[in-house]
C-alpha positions in Angstrom: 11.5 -14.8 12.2 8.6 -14.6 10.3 7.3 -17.0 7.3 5.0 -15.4 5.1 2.9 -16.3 2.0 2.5 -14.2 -0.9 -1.0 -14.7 -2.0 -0.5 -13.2 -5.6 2.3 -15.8 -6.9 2.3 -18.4 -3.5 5.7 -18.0 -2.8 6.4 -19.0 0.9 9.5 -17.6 2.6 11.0 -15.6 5.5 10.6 -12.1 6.4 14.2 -11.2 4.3 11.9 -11.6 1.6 9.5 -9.2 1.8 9.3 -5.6 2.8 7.1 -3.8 5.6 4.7 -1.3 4.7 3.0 -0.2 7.6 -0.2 -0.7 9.0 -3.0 -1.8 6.5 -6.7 -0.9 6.3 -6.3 2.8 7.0 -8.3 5.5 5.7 -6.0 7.4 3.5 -6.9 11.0 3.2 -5.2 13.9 0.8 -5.6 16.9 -1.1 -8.7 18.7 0.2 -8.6 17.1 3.4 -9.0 19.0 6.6 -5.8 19.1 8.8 -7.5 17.0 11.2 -7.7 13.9 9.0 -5.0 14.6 7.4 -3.1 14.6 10.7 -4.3 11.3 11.9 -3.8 9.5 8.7 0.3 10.8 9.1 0.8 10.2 12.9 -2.3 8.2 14.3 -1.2 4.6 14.2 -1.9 1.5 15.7 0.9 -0.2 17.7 -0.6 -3.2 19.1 0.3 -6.1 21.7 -1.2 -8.6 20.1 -3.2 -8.8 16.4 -1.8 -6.5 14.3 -2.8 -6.0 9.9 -0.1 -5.0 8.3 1.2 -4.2 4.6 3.7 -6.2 3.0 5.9 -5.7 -0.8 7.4 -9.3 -2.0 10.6 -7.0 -2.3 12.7 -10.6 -4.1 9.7 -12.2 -6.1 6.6 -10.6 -7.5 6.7 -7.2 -6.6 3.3 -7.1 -5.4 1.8 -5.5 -2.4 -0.2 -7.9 0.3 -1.9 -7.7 3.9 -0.7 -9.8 6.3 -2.7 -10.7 10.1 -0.4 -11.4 12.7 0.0 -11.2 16.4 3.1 -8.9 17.5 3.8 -11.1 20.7 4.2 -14.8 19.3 4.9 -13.3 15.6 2.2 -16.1 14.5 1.1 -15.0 11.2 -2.7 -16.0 10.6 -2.7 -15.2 6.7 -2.3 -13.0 4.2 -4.8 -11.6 1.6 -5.1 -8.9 -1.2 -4.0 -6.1 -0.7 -7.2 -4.7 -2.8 -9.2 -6.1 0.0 -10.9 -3.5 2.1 -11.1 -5.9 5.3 -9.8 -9.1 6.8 -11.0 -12.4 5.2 -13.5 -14.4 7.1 -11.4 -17.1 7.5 -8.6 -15.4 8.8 -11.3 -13.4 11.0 -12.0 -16.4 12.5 -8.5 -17.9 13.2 -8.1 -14.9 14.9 -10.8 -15.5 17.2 -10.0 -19.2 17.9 -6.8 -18.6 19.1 -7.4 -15.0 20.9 -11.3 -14.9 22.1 -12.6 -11.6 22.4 -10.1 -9.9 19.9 -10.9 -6.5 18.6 -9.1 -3.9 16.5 -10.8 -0.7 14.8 -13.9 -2.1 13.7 -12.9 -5.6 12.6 -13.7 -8.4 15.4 
C-alpha cells in the first residue's frame, strides 16, 4: 500500500486516503485546439515501469489536489509537491536519480 504525504495540510496516511487523478504534468489542451493535440491530451498517456508523476485529491482531509513521484514497481513514493508546480522539485529530482541512475521521463531527468 502506499503512504503518502499531503504537502498542503501534512497529513500522512495510506492510499484509502486519497484519490488518484491521473498522470500529472501534462499539457492540457481545449477549445480551439487542433484534433491532434486534443487527441493526445485524451488518449496519450504514460504507463511506466518504473518512475511514474502522478495526481492525487486528499479525498478524507483537505480536499486539495497534490503531485506525487513514485516508482510503479516497488510503489516507493519519493515525494509529493504542489500541485501548482509545473515540474518536479529538485530534491525529489534527485532522489530519483540516487536510487534509479539514468532515469528519464518526458523531459524531466
Amino acid at each position: 500500500m502506499l503512504i503518502l504525504e499531503c504537502p498542503c495540510c501534512g497529513v500522512r496516511g495510506e492510499e484509502t486516503e486519497f484519490h488518484g487523478g491521473g498522470e500529472a504534468h501534462i499539457k492540457r489542451f481545449g477549445p480551439g485546439s487542433s484534433d491532434e493535440e486534443f487527441q493526445g491530451y485524451l488518449f496519450a498517456k504514460e504507463n511506466p515501469k518504473g518512475v511514474h508523476f502522478e495526481r492525487w485529491r486528499h479525498n478524507n482531509g483537505c480536499g486539495k489536489w497534490f503531485l506525487a513521484a513514485r516508482d510503479t514497481m516497488t510503489l516507493e513514493v519519493y515525494g509529493t509537491y504542489s500541485a501548482q508546480t509545473h515540474e518536479p522539485p529538485k530534491h525529489i529530482r534527485e532522489a530519483i536519480t540516487a536510487k534509479r541512475p539514468g532515469w528519464t521521463w518526458r523531459e524531466f531527468s
